[in-house]
C-alpha positions in Angstrom: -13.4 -17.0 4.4 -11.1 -15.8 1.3 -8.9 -13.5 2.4 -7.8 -10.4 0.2 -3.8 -10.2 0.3 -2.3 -6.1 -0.5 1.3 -4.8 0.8 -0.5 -2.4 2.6 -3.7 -1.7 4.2 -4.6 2.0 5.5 -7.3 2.0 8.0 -8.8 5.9 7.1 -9.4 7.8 4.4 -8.6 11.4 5.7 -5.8 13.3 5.3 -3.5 11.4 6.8 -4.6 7.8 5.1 -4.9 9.8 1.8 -1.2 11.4 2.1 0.1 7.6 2.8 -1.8 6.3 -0.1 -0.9 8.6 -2.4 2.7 8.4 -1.7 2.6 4.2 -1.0 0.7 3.9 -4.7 3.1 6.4 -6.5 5.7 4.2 -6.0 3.6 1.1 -7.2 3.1 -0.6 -3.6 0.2 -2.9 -3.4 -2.7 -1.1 -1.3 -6.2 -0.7 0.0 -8.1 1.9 1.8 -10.8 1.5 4.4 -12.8 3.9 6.2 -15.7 3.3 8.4 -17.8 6.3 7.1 -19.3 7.2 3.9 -17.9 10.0 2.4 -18.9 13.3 2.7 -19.1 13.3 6.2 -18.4 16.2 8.8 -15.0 15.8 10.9 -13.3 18.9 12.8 -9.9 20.0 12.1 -10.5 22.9 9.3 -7.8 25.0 10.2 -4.5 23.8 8.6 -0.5 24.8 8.8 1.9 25.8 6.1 3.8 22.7 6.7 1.3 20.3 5.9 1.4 22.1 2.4 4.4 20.4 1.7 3.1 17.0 2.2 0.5 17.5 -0.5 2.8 18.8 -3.0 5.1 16.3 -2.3 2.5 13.6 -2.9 0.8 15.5 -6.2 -2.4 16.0 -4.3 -1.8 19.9 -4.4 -3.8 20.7 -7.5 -6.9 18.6 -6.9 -6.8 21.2 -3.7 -6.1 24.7 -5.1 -9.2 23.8 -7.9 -12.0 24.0 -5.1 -10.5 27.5 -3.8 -11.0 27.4 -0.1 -10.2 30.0 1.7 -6.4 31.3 2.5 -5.2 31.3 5.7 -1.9 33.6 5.9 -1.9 33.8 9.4 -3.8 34.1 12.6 -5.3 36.9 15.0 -5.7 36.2 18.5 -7.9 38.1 20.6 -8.0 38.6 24.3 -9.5 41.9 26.6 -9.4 44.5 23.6 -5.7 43.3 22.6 -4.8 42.2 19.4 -1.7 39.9 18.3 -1.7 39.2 14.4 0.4 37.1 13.0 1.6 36.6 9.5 2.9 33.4 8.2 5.3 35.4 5.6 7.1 37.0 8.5 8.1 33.4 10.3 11.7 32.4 11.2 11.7 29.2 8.7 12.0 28.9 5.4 8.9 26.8 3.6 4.5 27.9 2.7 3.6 31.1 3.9 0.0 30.1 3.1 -2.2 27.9 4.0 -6.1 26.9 3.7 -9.4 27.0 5.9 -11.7 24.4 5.1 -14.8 22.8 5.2 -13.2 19.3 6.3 -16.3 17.1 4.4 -15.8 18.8 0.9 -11.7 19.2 1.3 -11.4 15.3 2.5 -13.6 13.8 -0.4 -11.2 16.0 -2.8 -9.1 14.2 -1.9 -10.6 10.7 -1.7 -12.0 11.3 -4.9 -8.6 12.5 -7.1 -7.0 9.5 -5.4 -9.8 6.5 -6.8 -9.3 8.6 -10.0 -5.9 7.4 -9.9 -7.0 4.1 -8.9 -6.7 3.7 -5.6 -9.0 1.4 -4.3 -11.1 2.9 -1.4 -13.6 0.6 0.6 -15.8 3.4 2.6 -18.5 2.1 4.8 -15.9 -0.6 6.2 -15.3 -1.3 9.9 -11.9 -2.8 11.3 -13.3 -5.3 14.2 -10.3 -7.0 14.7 -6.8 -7.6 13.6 -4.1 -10.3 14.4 0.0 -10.4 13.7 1.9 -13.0 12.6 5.4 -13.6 11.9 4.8 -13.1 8.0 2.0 -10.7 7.8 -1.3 -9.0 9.3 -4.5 -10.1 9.5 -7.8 -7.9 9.4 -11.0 -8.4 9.8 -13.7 -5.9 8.3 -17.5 -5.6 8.8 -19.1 -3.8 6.5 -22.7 -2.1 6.8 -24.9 -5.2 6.3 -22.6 -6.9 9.0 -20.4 -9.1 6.4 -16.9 -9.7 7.0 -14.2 -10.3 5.1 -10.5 -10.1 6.3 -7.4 -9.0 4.1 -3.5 -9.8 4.6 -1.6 -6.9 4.6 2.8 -6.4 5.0 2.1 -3.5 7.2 -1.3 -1.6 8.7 -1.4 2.3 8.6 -3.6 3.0 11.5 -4.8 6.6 10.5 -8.4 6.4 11.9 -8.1 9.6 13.7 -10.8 9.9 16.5 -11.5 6.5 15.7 -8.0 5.1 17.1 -8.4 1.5 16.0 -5.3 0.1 16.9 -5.1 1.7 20.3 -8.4 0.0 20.7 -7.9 -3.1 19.5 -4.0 -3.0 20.8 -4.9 -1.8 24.3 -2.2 1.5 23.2 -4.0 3.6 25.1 -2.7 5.9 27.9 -3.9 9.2 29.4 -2.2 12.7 28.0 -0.3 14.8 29.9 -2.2 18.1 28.2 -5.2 19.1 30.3 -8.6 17.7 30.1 -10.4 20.3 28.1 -13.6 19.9 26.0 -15.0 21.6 22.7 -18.7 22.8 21.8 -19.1 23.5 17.5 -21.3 24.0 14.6 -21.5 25.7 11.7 -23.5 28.7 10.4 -24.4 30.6 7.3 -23.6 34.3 6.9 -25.6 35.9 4.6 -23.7 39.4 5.5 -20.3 38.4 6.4 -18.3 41.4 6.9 -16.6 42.5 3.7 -12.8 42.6 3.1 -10.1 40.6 5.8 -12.3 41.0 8.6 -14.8 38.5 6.8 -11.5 36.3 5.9 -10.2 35.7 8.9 -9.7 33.0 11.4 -9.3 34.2 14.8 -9.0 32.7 18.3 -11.3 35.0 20.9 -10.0 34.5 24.8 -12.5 35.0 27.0 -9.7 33.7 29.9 -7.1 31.8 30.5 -8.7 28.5 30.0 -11.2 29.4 27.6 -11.4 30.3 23.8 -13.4 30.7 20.9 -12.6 29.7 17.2 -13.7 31.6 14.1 -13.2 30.0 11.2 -14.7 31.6 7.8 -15.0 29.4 4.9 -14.8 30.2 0.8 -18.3 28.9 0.6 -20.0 31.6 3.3 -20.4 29.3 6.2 -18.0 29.7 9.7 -17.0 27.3 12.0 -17.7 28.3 15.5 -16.9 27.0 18.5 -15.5 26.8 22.1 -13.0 25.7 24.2 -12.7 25.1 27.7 -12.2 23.0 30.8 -15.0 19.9 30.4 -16.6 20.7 33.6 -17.0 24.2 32.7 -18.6 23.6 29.6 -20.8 21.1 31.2 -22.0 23.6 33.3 -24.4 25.7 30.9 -27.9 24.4 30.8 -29.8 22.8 28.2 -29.3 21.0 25.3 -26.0 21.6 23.2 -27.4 24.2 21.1 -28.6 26.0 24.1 -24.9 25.5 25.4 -23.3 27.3 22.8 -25.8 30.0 22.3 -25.1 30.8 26.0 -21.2 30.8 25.6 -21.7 33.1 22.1 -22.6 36.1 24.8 -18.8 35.5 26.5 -17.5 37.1 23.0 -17.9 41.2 23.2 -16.4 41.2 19.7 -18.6 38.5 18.0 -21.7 38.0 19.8 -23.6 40.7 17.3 -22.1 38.8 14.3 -23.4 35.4 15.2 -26.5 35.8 17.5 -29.1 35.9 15.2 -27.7 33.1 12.7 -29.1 29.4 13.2 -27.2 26.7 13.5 -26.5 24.2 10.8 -26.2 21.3 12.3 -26.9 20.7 16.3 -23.7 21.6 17.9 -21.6 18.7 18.3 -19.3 18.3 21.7 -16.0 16.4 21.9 -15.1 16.1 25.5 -11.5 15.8 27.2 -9.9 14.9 23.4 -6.0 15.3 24.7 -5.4 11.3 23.1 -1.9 9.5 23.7 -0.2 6.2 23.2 2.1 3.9 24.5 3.9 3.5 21.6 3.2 5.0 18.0 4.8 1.7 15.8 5.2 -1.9 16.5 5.9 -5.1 14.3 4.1 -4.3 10.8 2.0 -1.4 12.0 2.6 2.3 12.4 0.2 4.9 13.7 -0.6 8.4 12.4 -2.2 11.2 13.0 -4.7 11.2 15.4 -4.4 7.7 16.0 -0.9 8.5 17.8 -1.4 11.5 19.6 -4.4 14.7 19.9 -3.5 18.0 20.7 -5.4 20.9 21.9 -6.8 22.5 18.8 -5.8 26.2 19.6 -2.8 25.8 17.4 -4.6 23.8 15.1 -1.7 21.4 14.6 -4.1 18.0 14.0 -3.8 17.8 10.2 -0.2 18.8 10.5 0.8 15.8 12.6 -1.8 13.6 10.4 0.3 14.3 7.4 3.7 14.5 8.4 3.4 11.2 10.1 1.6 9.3 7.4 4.0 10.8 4.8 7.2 9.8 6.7 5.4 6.3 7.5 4.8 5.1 4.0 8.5 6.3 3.3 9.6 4.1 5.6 7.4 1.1 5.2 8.8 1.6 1.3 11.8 1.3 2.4 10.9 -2.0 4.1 9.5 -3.2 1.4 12.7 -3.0 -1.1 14.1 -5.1 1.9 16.5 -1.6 3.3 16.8 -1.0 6.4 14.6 0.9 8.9 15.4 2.0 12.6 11.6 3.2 13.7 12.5 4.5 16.8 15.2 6.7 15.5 13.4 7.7 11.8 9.6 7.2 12.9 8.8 7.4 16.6 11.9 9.9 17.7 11.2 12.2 15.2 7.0 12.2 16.0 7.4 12.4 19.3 9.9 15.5 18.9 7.5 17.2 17.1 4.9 16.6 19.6 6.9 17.7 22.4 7.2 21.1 21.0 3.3 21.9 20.3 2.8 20.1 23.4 4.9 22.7 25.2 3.2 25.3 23.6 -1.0 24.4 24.8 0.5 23.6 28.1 2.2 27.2 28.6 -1.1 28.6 26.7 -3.1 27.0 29.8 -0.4 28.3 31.9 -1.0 31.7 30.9 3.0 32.2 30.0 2.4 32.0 26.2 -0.9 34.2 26.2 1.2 37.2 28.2 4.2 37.0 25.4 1.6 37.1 23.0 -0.5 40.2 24.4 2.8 42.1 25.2 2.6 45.4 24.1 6.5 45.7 24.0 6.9 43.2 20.7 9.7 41.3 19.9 10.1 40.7 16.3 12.3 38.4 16.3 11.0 36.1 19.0 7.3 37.0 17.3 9.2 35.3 14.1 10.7 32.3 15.9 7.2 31.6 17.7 5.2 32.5 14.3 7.7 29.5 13.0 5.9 27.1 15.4 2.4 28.2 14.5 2.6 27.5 10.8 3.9 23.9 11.9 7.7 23.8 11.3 8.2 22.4 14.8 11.5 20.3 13.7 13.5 23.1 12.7 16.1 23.2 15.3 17.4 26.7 13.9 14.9 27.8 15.8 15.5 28.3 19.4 11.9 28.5 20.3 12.2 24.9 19.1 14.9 23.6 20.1 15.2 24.5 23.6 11.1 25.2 23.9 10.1 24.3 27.6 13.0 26.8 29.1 12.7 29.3 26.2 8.8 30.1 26.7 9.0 29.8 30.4 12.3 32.3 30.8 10.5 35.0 27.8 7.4 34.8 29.6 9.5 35.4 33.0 11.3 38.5 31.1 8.0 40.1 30.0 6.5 39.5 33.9 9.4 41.6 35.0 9.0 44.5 31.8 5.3 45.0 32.7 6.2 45.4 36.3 9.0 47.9 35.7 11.8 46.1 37.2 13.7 45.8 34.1 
């Protein structure tokens, strides 16, 4: 079997293996791209965070993006019992984008994919990692491809940023259960014809129908939403019928959006994802590193995916650079330390929202605008900036505000 030899081989062609790639061939490294599916393809994740902005203009894959025109997203409105908390991505404690996008993930990821072959990337889609073996001098992979050929390729270093498809915690045995609760979520897409004019229409908004239970609105440029739920798997398993019949069921939970979406059909059967809170035992190892989804999955209600996906793959390819030019590299201090920090504090953040602590400060009618700054700083993604306190001391910071605002609502303070 001939074997293909590149300095790097990305395994994904999402936002996280197109951020590595465009970074790894800007700098003239050796590399191919290989991704199981065939492009356009639906994959969730359409909300994004200022933050990951930064990766894209960093990279020059900013233009190719503000051309389609998907929808702004300057903020976020949650929603719970008639109470309203906005808030606005300009008025956030850190410096950096005060903007960001809502998209439809299929045409947004092959904007990407396709400015990138432009350049002359080399993308391989419809290609399946089956196995992979590590030697002293390089990496070894093996890919199927759709009429069941293989063909393996020798690579420096692997970028495992598969996403859902987590090949290298698969193939690795990296696998290990997260410590975020096992929740489940129920989507689709629909097609509003009379979309409510003006911000309302605009605007992505997280609907609580309790503590453990939520549902997404997500408008898109193009006049479809994103809709879906949230909840504990068992509880979601427990409507009747088939998956449409689920969510039709769970629409009448929303007092505010049931009328807006009841008569609309569906555009694709609604798709469910259950107990998707991923971890890893480690997120590098000799001539591979893990990105994205492929290290760790949140819960979506802060919609930090494509964040971490970026961030990660960015700072991956910077390092394996680095390598490369024979300098240097401490990856538990520059890779996995600094991953795993920002992980820590969104991971704080869904467990207090399940906790209820996060939705009281929130819904608080006595705001804060200064803490509402500090936590609007974590929401658009800038979890490393240790300015801010709700970042760097976030587990006793949430818990002790949350404690304060128990004791304003009963009077005792």
């Amino acid at each position: 079997m001939n074997i293909e030899k590149v300095e790097v081989l990305i395994i994904g062609a999402g936002p996280s293996g197109c951020v590595a790639a465009a970074y790894l061939f800007g700098q003239g490294v050796k590399i191919k791209v290989v991704e199981k599916n065939k492009f356009p393809r639906f994959v969730i994740g359409e909300s994004l965070l200022p933050r990951c902005m930064h990766h894209f203009e960093e990279v020059g894959l900013l233009s190719c993006l503000e051309k389609q025109q998907f929808e702004i997203k300057a903020g976020a409105r949650f929603m719970k019992n008639g109470q309203i908390c906005n808030f606005d991505f300009s008025k956030k404690h850190t410096p950096g984008w005060d903007w960001t996008w809502q998209v439809p993930r299929a045409d947004f990821d092959m904007t990407l994919t396709d400015t990138l072959i432009d350049r002359g990337v080399e993308i391989a889609f419809e290609q399946e990692v089956v196995d992979v073996a590590f030697t002293d001098e390089d990496a070894i992979t093996t890919i199927r491809d759709k009429e069941g050929q293989e063909v393996q390729v020798s690579s420096k270093y692997i970028i495992d940023s598969s996403g859902f498809g987590r090949v290298l915690p698969r193939l690795l045995d990296l696998e290990k259960p997260s410590s975020i609760p096992e929740h489940s979520s129920i989507f689709t897409h629909v097609k509003e014809l009379n979309r409510p004019k003006g911000k309302e229409g605009t605007l992505i908004t997280f609907d609580i129908i309790d503590t453990d239970t939520w549902l997404w609105v997500i408008p898109f440029s193009n006049g479809y939403t994103s809709i879906g739920y949230v909840g504990k798997t068992e509880y979601l398993e427990s409507f009747e019928g088939d998956n449409s019949q689920k969510l039709s069921a769970m629409m009448k939970l929303s007092d505010y959006y049931y009328d807006r979406f009841k008569d609309l059909e569906y555009e694709f059967e609604p798709k469910m994802i259950k107990n998707f809170s991923k971890s890893v035992k480690q997120l590098y190892g000799k001539r591979y590193a893990l990105t994205g989804n492929s290290a760790e999955f949140l819960d979506p209600v802060f919609s930090s995916g494509v964040t971490f996906a970026t961030e990660s793959a960015l700072l991956a390819a910077k390092l394996i650079t680095r390598e490369l030019r024979n300098e240097k590299v401490d990856w538990e201090i520059e890779y996995a330390e600094h991953i795993k920090e920002g992980v820590g504090v969104f991971a704080t953040y869904v467990k207090e929202w399940y906790t209820g602590n996060l939705q009281k400060i929130f819904f608080h009618k006595q705001e804060n605008p200064i803490i509402k700054a500090q936590i609007c700083a974590v929401l658009a993604g800038y979890v490393w900036d240790k300015t801010n306190p709700f970042v760097k001391n976030h587990s006793r910071l949430v818990k002790t505000v949350a404690h304060i605002t128990d004791m304003e609502i009963e009077g005792k303070i």
